[in-house]
FIDO-643871 format. One record per residue (C-alpha): residue in three letters; residue number from 1; x, y, z. Coordinates in steps of 0.1 Angstrom, whole numbers, plus 5000, padded with zeros to 4 digits. Example, Ala and Ser with C-alpha at 12.3 -4.5 7.8 and 13.67 -1.06 7.14 Angstrom:
residues 2
r|k|px|py|pz
ALA|1|5123|4955|5078
SER|2|5137|4989|5071
This chain:
residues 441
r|k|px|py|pz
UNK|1|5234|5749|9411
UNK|2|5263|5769|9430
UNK|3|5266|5802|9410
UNK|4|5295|5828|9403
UNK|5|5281|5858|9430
UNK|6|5299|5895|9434
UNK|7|5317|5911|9463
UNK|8|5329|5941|9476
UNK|9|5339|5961|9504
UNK|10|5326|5992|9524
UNK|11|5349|6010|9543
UNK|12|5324|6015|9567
UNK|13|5347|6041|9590
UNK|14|5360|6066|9555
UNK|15|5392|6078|9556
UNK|16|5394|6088|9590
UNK|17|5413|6069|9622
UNK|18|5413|6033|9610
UNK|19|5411|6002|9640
UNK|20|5406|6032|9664
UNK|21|5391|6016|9696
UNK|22|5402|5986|9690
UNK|23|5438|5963|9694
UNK|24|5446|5963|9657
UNK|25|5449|6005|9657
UNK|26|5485|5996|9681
UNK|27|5499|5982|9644
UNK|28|5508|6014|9641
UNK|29|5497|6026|9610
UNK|30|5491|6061|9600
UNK|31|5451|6064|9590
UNK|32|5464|6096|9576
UNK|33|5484|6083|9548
UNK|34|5479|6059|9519
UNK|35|5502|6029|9526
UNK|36|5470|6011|9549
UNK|37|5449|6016|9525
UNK|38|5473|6006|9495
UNK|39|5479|5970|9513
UNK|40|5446|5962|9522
UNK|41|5429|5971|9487
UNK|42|5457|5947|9471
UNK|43|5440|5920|9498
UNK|44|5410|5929|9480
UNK|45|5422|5926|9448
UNK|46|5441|5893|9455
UNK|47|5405|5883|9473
UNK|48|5387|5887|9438
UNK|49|5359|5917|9451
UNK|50|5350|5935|9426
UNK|51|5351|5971|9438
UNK|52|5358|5990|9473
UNK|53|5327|6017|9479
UNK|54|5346|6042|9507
UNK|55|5317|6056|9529
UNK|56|5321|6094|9535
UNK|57|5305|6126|9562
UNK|58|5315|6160|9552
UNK|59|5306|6173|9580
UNK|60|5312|6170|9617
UNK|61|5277|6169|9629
UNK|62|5261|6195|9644
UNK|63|5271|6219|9674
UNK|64|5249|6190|9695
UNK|65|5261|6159|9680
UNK|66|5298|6166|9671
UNK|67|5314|6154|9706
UNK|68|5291|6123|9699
UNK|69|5310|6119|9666
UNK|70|5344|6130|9672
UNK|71|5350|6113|9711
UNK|72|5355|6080|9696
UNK|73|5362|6085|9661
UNK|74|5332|6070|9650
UNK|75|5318|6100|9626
UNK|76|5349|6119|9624
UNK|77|5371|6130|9617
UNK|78|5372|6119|9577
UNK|79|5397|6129|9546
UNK|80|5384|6131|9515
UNK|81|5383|6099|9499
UNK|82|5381|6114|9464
UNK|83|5416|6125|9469
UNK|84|5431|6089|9481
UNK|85|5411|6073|9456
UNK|86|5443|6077|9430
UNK|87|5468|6061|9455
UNK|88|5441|6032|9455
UNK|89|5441|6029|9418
UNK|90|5480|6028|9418
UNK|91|5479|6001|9440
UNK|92|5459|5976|9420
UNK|93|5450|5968|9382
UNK|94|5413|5951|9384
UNK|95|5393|5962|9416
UNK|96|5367|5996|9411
UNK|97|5369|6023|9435
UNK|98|5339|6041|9444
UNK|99|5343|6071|9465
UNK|100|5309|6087|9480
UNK|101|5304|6115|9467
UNK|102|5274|6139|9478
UNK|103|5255|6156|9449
UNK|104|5247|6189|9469
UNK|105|5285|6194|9471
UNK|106|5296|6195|9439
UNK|107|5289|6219|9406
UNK|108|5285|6192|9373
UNK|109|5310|6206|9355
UNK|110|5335|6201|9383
UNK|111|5321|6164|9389
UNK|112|5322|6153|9356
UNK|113|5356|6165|9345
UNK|114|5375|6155|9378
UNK|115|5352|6118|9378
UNK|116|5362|6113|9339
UNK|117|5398|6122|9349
UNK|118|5396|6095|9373
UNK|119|5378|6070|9351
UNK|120|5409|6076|9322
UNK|121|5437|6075|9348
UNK|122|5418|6039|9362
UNK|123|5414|6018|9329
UNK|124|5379|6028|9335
UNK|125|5376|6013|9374
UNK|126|5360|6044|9388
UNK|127|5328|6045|9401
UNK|128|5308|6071|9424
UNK|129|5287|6063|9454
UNK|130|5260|6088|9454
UNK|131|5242|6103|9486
UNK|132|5220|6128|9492
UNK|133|5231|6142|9524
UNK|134|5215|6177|9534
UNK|135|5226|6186|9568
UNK|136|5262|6193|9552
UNK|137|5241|6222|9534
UNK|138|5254|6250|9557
UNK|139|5293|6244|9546
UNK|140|5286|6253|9509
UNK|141|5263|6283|9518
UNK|142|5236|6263|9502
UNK|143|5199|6263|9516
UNK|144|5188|6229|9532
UNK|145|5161|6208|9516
UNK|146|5137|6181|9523
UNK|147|5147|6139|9525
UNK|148|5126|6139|9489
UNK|149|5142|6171|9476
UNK|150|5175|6161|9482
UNK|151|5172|6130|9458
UNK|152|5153|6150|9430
UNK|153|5180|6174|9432
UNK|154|5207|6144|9430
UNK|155|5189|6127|9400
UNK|156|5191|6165|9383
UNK|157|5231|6162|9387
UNK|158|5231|6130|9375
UNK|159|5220|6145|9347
UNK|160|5237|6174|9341
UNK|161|5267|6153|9347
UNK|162|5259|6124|9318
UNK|163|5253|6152|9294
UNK|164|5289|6165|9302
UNK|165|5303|6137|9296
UNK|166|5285|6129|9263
UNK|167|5288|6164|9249
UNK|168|5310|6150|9226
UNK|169|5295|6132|9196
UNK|170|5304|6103|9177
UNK|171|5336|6109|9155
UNK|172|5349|6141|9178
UNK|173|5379|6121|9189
UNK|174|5399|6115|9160
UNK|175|5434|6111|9174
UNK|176|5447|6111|9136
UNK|177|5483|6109|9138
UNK|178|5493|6112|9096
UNK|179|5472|6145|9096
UNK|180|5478|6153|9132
UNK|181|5443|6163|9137
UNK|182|5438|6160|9171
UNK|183|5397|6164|9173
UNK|184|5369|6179|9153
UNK|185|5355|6206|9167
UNK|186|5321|6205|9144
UNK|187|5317|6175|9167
UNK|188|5313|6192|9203
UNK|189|5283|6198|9207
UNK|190|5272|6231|9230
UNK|191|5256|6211|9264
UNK|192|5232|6234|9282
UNK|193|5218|6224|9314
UNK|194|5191|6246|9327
UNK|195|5173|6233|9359
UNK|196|5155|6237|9393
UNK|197|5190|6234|9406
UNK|198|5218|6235|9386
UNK|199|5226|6257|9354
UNK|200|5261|6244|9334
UNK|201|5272|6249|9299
UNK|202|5291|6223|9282
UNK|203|5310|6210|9260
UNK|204|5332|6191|9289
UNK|205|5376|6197|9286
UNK|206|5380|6160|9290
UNK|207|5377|6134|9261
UNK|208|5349|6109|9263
UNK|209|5344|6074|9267
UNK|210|5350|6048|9244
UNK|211|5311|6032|9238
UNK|212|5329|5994|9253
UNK|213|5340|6013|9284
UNK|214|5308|6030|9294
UNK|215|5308|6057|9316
UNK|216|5319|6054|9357
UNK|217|5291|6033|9375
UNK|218|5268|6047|9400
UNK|219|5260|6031|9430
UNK|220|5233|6042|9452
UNK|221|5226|6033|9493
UNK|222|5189|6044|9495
UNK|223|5162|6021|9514
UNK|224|5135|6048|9514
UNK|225|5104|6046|9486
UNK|226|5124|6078|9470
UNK|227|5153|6061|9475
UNK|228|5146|6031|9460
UNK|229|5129|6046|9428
UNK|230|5162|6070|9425
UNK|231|5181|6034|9422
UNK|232|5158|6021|9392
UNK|233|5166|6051|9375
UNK|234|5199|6055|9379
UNK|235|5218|6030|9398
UNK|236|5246|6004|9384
UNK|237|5249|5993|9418
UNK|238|5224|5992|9449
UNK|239|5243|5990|9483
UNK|240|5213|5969|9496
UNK|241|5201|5968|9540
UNK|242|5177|5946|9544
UNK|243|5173|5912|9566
UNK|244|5190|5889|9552
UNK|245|5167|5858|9547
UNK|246|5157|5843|9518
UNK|247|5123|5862|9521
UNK|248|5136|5895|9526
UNK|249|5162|5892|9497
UNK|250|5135|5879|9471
UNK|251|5112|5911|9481
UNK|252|5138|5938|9482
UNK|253|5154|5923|9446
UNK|254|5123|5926|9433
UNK|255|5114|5966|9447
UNK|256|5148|5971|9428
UNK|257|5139|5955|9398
UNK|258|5103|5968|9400
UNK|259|5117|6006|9402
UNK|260|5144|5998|9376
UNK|261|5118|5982|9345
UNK|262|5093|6011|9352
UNK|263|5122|6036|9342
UNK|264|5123|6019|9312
UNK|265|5154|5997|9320
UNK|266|5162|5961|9326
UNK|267|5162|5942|9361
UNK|268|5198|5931|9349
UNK|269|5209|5964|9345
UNK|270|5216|5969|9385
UNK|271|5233|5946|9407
UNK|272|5220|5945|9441
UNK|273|5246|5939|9466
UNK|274|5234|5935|9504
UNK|275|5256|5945|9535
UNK|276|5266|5917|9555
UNK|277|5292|5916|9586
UNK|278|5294|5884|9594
UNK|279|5321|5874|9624
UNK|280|5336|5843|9615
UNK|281|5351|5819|9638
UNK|282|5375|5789|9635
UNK|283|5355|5760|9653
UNK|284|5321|5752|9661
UNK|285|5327|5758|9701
UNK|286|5338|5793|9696
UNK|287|5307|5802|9679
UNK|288|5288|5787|9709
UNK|289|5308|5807|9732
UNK|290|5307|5839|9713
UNK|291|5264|5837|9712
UNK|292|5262|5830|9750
UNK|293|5285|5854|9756
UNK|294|5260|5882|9738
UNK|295|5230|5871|9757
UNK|296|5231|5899|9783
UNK|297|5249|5929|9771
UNK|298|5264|5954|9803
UNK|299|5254|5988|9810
UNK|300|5286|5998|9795
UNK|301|5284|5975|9764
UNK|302|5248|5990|9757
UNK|303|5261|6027|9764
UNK|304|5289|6021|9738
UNK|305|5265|6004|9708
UNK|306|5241|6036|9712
UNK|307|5269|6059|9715
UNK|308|5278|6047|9677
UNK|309|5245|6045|9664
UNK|310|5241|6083|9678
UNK|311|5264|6090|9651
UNK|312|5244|6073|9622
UNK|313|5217|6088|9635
UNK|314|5228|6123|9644
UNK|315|5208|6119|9678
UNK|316|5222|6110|9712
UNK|317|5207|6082|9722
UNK|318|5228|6077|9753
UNK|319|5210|6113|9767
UNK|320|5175|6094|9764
UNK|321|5156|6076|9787
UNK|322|5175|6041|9783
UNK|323|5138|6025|9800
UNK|324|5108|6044|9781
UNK|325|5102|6033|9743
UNK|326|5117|6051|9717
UNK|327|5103|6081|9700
UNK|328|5109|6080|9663
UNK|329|5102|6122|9665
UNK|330|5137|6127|9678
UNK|331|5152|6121|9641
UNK|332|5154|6144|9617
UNK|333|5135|6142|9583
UNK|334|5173|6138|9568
UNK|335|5180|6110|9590
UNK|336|5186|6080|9571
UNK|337|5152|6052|9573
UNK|338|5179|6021|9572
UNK|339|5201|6038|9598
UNK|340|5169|6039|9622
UNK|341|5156|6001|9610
UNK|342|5193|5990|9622
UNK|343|5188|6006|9659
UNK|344|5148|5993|9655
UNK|345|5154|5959|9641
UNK|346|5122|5960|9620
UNK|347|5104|5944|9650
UNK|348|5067|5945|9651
UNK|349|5072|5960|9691
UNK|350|5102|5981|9681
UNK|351|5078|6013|9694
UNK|352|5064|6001|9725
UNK|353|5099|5983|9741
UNK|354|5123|6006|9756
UNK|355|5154|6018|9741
UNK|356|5174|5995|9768
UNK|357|5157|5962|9752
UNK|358|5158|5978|9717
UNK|359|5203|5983|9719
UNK|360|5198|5946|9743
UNK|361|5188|5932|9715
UNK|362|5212|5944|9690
UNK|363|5241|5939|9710
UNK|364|5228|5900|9711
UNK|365|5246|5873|9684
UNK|366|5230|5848|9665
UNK|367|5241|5817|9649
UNK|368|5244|5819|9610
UNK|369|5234|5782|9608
UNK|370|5199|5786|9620
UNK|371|5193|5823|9608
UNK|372|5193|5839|9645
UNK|373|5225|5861|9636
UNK|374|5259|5860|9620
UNK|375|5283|5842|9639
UNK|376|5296|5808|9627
UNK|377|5326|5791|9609
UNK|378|5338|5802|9571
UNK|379|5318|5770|9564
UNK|380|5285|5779|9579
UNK|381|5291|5815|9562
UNK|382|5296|5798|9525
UNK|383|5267|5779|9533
UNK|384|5247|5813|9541
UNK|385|5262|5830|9506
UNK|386|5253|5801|9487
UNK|387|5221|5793|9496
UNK|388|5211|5830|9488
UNK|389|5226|5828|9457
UNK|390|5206|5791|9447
UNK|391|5169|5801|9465
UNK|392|5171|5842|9465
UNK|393|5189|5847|9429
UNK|394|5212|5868|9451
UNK|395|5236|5889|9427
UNK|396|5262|5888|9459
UNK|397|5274|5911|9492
UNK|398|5290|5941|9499
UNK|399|5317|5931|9536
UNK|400|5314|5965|9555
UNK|401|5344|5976|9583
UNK|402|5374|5995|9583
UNK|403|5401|5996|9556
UNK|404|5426|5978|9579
UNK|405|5448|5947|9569
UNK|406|5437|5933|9604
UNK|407|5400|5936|9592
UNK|408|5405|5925|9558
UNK|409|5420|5891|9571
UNK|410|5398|5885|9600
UNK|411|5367|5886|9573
UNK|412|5382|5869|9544
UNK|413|5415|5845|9554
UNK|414|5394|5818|9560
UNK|415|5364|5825|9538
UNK|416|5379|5833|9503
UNK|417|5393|5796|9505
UNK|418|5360|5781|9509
UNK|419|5340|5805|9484
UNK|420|5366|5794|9456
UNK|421|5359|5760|9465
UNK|422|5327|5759|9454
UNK|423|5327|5779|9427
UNK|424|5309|5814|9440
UNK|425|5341|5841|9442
UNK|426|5360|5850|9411
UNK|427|5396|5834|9405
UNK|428|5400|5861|9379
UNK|429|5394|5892|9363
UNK|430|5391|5904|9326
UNK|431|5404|5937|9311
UNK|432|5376|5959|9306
UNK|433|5373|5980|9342
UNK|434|5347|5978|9369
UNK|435|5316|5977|9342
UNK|436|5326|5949|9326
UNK|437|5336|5932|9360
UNK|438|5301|5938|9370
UNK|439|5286|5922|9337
UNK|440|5310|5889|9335
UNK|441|5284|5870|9352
């Protein structure tokens, strides 16, 4: 039986040069102010996603990697997206924002008063997309840490942060207008956080949330076994990578819920969203034609895919032997396991093909009909999302490209149409802000 499913958006570039590289950037839009953004959230909105998660690098790279980054705007340069998240919010009245925010980078009493700033100013639509980023270390004069470290200390944060913005017990709002009393004091509790590596003293200068509005959710991107666990504990939202097939849905769905019920919580408590950048086509032909076209990339074409996984992967590829295998030794311990699985492919021979076949055969396209890629008609792609949702009990999918009215229309012109045909996109929102959202269904 077709189902209600969830979407959203990653703005897989950040707030950096949007539709660079490409035709749509001669639209003539400045990246660096809010008006792109504004008009392509409201897309969202009118769309029916449910929140907009807006990817994030605070840092250039290193000395090695930063032309890698910066030459084609792939890794940099990026604004904060904590600062255009208000412009976002202005725009709309239903969708949640969700900037990234890195846990390293900021102190918990800073984070929890700015985020429940941000959560009041919403109608409680804020949410923040945690990472765990440690090679940004050096800019906040902080001392690097390990891959595992880095989520302990970002579940310690978490923490910290919670407790500030619970410090204030039941009944310390009064907001009584015929006695004027404002708040009661004997009702702020003194928060202490003492910790491996954070020390903060409450009580928070914000007021708190009302118990139906919940606090801002958390969404989490981690595909590692630390990852993963850090999710069951303490994610509302898990930005999923995985293969999409019924299989590899079912068994990553169920690592989630595993991790989530041995914290103590509910399966239902997370909603596991999987990336998916499908290129949809308007006939049948031109999904033949796009496939064939893929089956043998050029020197250039392969050149510029490894040139923008360098980024991901802080490595350049494009300096390695494009014919001897790849040698997983040349990533860092930070380097993210999903980012490497993309370049890899999870093939059994990803380690003993070379790097050439290995960016060959991600540069290929597959037809979504018959599960060999993505490509097909707004059709064929409902078909995909629905039969996930029947035989994978798929809670929905997160679109990932850039922030740019051309992007937003070449995914969804087509597809939003069909998906509220059959009953699996939202016609309509309710009132209570990105939680509640989340819950409806």
């Amino acid at each position: 039986m077709t189902r209600l499913q969830h979407f959203g958006w990653f703005f897989g570039r950040g707030f950096g040069p949007q539709g660079w590289g490409r035709p749509d950037y001669l639209w003539n839009y400045r990246w660096q102010g809010p008006r792109i953004y504004q008009q392509s959230i409201r897309e969202l909105e009118q769309a029916g996603l449910d929140l907009l998660i807006i990817e994030d690098a605070l840092s250039l790279g290193s000395p090695e990697t930063i032309d890698l980054r910066v030459r084609g705007a792939y890794g940099g340069p990026k604004h904060d997206p904590l600062m255009l998240t208000p412009y976002l919010f202005d725009a709309t009245s239903h969708i949640g924002i969700t900037p990234t925010i890195n846990a390293g980078a900021y102190p918990p009493y800073l984070a929890a008063r700015q985020f429940a700033t941000l959560q009041h100013l919403s109608g409680h639509r804020f949410g923040i997309n945690v990472v765990t980023d440690v090679k940004s270390a050096r800019h906040f004069g902080i001392d690097e840490i390990s891959h595992d470290a880095a989520y302990d200390r970002a579940e310690e944060w978490i923490d910290a942060v919670r407790g500030l913005w619970h410090s204030w017990d039941d009944g310390g709002l009064v907001e009584n207008s015929d006695t004027w009393q404002f708040a009661d004091g004997s009702k702020i509790g003194n928060f202490r956080h003492e910790g491996e590596y954070f020390r903060t003293e409450g009580s928070l200068n914000a007021i708190p949330f009302a118990a139906e509005e919940g606090d801002p959710i958390i969404v989490s991107p981690g595909g590692s076994g630390r990852g993963l666990a850090f999710a069951g504990r303490n994610s509302d939202v898990q930005l999923a990578l995985t293969k999409l097939t019924v299989e590899g849905v079912k068994a990553y769905r169920k690592k989630i819920h595993d991790a989530a019920i041995e914290k103590g919580r509910r399966a239902s408590d997370i909603k596991i969203l999987f990336a998916f950048i499908p290129e949809i086509v308007s006939s049948e032909e031109e999904v033949a034609r796009i496939v064939a076209a893929s089956e043998h990339p050029s020197d250039a074409e392969v050149l510029r895919l490894l040139a923008n996984q360098s980024s991901d992967l802080e490595t350049d590829l494009t300096k390695l032997d494009l014919d001897r295998p790849l040698d997983l030794s040349v990533f860092g311990q930070h380097v993210s396991q999903g980012s490497i699985a993309s370049l890899t492919g999870g093939a059994a021979d990803a380690l003993n093909v070379s790097l050439r076949e290995l960016a060959t055969r991600k540069a290929r396209k597959g037809r979504i009909d018959d599960g060999s890629g993505f490509v097909g008609t707004a059709e064929q792609v409902a078909d995909f999302i629905e039969r996930l949702g029947e035989e994978a009990d798929n809670d929905g999918f997160i679109f990932w490209g850039d922030l740019h009215p051309v992007t937003v229309h070449t995914y969804l012109d087509r597809l939003v149409p069909e998906l509220r045909r059959r009953g699996i996109l939202r016609s309509e929102f309710g009132n209570g802000g990105l939680r509640h959202n989340l819950n409806d269904f």
